[in-house]
C-alpha positions in Angstrom: -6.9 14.4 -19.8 -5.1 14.8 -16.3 -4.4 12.0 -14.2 -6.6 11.9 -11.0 -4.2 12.8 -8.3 -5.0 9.9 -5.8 -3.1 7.8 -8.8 0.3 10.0 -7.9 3.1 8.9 -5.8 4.6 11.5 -3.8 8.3 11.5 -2.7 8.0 10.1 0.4 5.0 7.3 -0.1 6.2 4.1 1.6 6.1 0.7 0.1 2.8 -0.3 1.5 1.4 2.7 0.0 2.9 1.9 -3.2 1.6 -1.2 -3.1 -2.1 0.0 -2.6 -1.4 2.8 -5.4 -0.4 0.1 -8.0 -3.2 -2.2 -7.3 -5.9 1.0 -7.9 -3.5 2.2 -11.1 -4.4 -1.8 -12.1 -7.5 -1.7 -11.6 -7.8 1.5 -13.8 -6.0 -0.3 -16.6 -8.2 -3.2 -16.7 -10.7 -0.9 -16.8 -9.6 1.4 -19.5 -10.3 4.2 -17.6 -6.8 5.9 -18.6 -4.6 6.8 -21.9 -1.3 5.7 -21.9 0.0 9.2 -20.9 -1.9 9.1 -17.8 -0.3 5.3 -17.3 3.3 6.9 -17.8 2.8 9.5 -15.4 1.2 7.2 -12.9 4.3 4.5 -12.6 6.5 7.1 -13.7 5.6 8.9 -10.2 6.1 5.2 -8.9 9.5 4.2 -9.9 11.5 7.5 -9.1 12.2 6.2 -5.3 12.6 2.9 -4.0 9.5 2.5 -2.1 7.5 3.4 -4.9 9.3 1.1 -7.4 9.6 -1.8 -5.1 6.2 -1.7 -4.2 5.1 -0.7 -8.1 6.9 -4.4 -9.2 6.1 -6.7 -6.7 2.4 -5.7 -7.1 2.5 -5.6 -11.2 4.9 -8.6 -11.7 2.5 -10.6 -8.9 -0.6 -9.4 -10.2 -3.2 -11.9 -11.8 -4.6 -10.3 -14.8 -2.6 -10.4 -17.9 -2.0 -7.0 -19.0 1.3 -7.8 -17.1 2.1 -10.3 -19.8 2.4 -7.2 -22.8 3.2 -4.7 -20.8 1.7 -1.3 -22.4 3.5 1.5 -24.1 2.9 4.1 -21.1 4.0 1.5 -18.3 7.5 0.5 -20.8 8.1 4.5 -21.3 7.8 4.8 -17.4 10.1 2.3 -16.8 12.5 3.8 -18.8 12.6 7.4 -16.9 14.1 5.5 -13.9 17.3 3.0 -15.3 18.7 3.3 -12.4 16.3 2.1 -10.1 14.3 -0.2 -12.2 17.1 -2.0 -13.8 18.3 -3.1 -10.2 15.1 -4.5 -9.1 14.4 -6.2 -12.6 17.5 -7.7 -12.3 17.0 -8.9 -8.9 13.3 -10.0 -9.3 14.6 -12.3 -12.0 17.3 -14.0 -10.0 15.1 -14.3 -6.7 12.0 -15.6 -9.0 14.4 -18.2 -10.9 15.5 -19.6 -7.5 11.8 -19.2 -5.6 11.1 -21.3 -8.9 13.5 -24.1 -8.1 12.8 -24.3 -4.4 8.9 -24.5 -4.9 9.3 -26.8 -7.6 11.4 -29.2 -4.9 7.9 -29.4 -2.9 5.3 -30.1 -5.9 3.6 -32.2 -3.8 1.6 -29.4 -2.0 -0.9 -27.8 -3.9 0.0 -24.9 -2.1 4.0 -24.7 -3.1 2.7 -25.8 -7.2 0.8 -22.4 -7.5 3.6 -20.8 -5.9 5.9 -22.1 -8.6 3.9 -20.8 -10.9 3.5 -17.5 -9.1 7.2 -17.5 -9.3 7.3 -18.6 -13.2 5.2 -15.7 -13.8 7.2 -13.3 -11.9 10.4 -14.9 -13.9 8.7 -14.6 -17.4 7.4 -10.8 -16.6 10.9 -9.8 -15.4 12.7 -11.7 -18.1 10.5 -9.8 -20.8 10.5 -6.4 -19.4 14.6 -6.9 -19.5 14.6 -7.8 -22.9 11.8 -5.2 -23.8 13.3 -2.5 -22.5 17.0 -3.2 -23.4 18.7 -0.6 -20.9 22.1 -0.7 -20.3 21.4 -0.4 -16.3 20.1 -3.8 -16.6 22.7 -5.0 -19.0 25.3 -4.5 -16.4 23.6 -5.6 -13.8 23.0 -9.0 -15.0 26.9 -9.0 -16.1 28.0 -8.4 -13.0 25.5 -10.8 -11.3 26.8 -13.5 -13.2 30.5 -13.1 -12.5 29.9 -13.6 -8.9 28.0 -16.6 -9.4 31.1 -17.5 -11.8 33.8 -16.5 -9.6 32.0 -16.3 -5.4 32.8 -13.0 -5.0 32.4 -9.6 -6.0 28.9 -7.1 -6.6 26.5 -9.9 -5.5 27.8 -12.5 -3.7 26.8 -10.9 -0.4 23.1 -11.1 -1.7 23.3 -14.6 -2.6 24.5 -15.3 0.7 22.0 -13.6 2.3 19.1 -15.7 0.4 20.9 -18.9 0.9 20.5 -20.3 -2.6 22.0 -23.0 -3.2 23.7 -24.8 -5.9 20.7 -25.8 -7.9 19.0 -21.9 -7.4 22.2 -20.6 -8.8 22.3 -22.6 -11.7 18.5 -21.9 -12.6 19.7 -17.7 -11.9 22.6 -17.7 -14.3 20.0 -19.4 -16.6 18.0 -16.9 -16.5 20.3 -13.8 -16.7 21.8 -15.4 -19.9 18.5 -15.7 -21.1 17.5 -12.1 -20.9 20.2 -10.4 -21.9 21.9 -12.4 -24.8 
């Protein structure tokens, strides 16, 4: 079978596209309207660029429906023809969605903020197990190195905790979470 085209990134689609593109690839999932060669090339032509990627996991790790949960064969083998890429925004979605998950959980209260939490748990849990699942060095690394700057203040990410704010608590619940997914 051969992938419609309209389920294609090109080189240059922007994250907005990428973001519609992902939610029609999900919809064709859910619907078992593709093989799992047709789901490969579809994120694969995702994930080569930034756009594409960024707008490929904020709409997948997001999305309602669980086929997130167990992510399939095609959409694992995808994920691994771009290490690079992917690895840095797992590893980032996991450390932004473990300190979303401490700051929502501060305002429980609102009804609002407690599905957000668990918007963000979700976001945690799907990052956490595509990590593990896909075991790439990229991510690995990553995660090493985002933990020594919360160890030490300095180095590879401090500037990006800084530019987030988090504070104490957040970087606790991070570290947390990057030990959990990679040892």
């Amino acid at each position: 079978m051969t992938i419609p085209s309209d389920l294609l990134a090109s080189e240059s689609i922007t994250f907005e596209g990428a973001i519609a593109l992902t939610q029609s690839l999900l919809s064709e999932i859910e619907d078992d309207r593709l093989s799992e060669t047709e789901i490969e090339q579809a994120v694969a032509s995702l994930v080569k660029t930034q756009n594409g990627a960024r707008g490929f996991f904020v709409t997948y790790l997001m999305d309602d429906r669980p086929m997130a949960d167990q992510p399939s064969p095609g959409v694992v083998d995808a994920l691994r023809e771009a290490p690079e890429i992917v690895a840095e925004l797992l590893v980032k979605n996991l450390a932004m969605s473990a300190a979303m998950v401490v700051h929502h959980s501060r305002h429980q209260r609102e009804s609002t903020l407690s599905k957000m939490a668990a918007d963000s748990g979700r976001v945690l849990a799907r990052s956490r197990h595509l990590i593990q699942t896909l075991q790439m060095p990229a991510c690995q690394t990553l995660a090493s190195q985002m933990l020594e700057s919360l160890r030490n203040g300095e180095g590879e990410y401090e500037a990006f905790f800084q530019r987030w704010g988090y504070d104490g608590e957040q970087k606790v619940a991070i570290g947390s979470a990057l030990r959990g997914a990679i040892e």
